[in-house]
C-alpha positions as CSV (number, residue, x, y, z in Angstrom):
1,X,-50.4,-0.1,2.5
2,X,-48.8,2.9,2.9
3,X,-48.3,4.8,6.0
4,X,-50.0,7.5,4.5
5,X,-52.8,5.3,3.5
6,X,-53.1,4.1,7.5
7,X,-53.2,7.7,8.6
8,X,-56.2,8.6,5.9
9,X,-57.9,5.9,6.8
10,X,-58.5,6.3,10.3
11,X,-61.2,8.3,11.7
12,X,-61.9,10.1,14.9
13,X,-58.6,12.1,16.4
14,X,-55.3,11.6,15.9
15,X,-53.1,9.4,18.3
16,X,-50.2,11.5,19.7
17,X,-46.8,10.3,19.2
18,X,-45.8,7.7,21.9
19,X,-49.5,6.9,22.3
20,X,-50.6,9.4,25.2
21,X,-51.4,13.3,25.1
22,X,-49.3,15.0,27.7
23,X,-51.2,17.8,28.4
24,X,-49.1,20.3,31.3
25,X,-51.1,23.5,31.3
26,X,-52.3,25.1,34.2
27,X,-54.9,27.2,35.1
28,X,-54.0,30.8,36.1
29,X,-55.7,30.6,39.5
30,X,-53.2,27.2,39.4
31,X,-50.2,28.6,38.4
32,X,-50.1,31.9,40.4
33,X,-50.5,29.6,43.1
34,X,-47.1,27.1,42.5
35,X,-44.8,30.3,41.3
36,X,-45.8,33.0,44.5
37,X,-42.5,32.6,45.8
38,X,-40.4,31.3,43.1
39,X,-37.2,32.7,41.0
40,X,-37.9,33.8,37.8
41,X,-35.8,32.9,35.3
42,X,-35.8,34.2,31.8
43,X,-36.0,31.7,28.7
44,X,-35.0,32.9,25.4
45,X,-37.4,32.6,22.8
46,X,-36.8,29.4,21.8
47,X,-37.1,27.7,25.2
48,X,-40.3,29.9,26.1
49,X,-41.5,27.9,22.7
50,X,-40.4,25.2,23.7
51,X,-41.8,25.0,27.3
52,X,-44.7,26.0,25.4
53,X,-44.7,22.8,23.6
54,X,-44.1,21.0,26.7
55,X,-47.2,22.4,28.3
56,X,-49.6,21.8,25.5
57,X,-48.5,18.0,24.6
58,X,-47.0,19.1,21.2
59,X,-44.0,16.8,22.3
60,X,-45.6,14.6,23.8
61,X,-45.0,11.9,25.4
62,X,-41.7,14.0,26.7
63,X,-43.4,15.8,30.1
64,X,-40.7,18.0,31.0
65,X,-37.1,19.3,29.2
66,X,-35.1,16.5,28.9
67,X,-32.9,14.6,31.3
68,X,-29.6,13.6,30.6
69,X,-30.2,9.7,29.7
70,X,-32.9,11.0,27.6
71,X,-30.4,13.1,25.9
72,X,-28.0,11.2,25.6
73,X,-29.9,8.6,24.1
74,X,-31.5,10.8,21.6
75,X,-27.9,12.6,20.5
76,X,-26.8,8.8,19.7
77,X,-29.6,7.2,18.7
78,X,-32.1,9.5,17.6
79,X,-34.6,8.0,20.0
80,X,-35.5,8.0,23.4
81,X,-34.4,5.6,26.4
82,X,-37.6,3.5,25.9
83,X,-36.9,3.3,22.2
84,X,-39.3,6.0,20.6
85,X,-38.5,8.1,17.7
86,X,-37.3,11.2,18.8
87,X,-34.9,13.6,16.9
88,X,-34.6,16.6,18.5
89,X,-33.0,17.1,22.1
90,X,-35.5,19.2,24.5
91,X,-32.8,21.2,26.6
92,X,-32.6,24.6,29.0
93,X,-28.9,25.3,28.5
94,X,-26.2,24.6,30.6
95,X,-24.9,26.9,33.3
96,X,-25.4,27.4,37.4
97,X,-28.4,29.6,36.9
98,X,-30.1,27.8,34.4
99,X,-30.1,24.1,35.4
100,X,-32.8,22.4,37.2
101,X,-34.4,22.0,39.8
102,X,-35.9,25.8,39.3
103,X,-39.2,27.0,38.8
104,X,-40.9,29.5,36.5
105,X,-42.8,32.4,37.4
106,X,-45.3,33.9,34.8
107,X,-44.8,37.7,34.4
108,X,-47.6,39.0,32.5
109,X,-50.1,36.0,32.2
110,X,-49.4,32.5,31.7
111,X,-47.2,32.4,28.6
112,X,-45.2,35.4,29.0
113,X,-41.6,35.0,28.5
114,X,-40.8,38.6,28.4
């Protein structure tokens, strides 16, 4: 049987890779709340898609950008430490301003990355 014959033939939703949703959103009431105070810091467009990803689970199991064991691990082995699939590295460039730990402050509403 075919993975593709697995897939079609379970019902109900769809298990998310690594086995567990990671869903990060927050409310706005939430979010105002954490990011009163903080820095901003402006993400290109890719990153804002990708913390956009982040937030919603669509790469799950990873719950943040990646650190650098998880990295490393995926540049070598195309998986992550705990042996998942994983071929794309999740990153926030490297450079003083722009490496963690930092916080985000929305702008507009919760997804703007203007």
């Amino acid at each position: 049987m075919s993975i593709i014959d697995v897939a079609m033939a379970h019902e109900g939703p769809s298990v998310p890779h690594g086995g567990s949703l990671v869903e990060r959103a927050l409310e706005t009431e939430e979010l105002a709340e954490l990011v009163r105070d903080a820095p901003s810091l402006t993400l290109s467009p890719a990153e804002a898609a990708d913390l956009r990803a982040l937030a919603t689970g669509a790469y799950s199991p990873l719950t943040g950008f990646m650190s650098s064991a998880e990295h490393e691990a995926c540049k070598d082995t195309m998986r992550l430490p705990d042996g998942l699939l994983w071929l794309r590295p999740i990153l926030v460039p490297p450079g003083s301003s722009r490496r963690p730990p930092w916080r985000l402050r929305a702008r507009s509403g919760p997804w703007s990355h203007r």
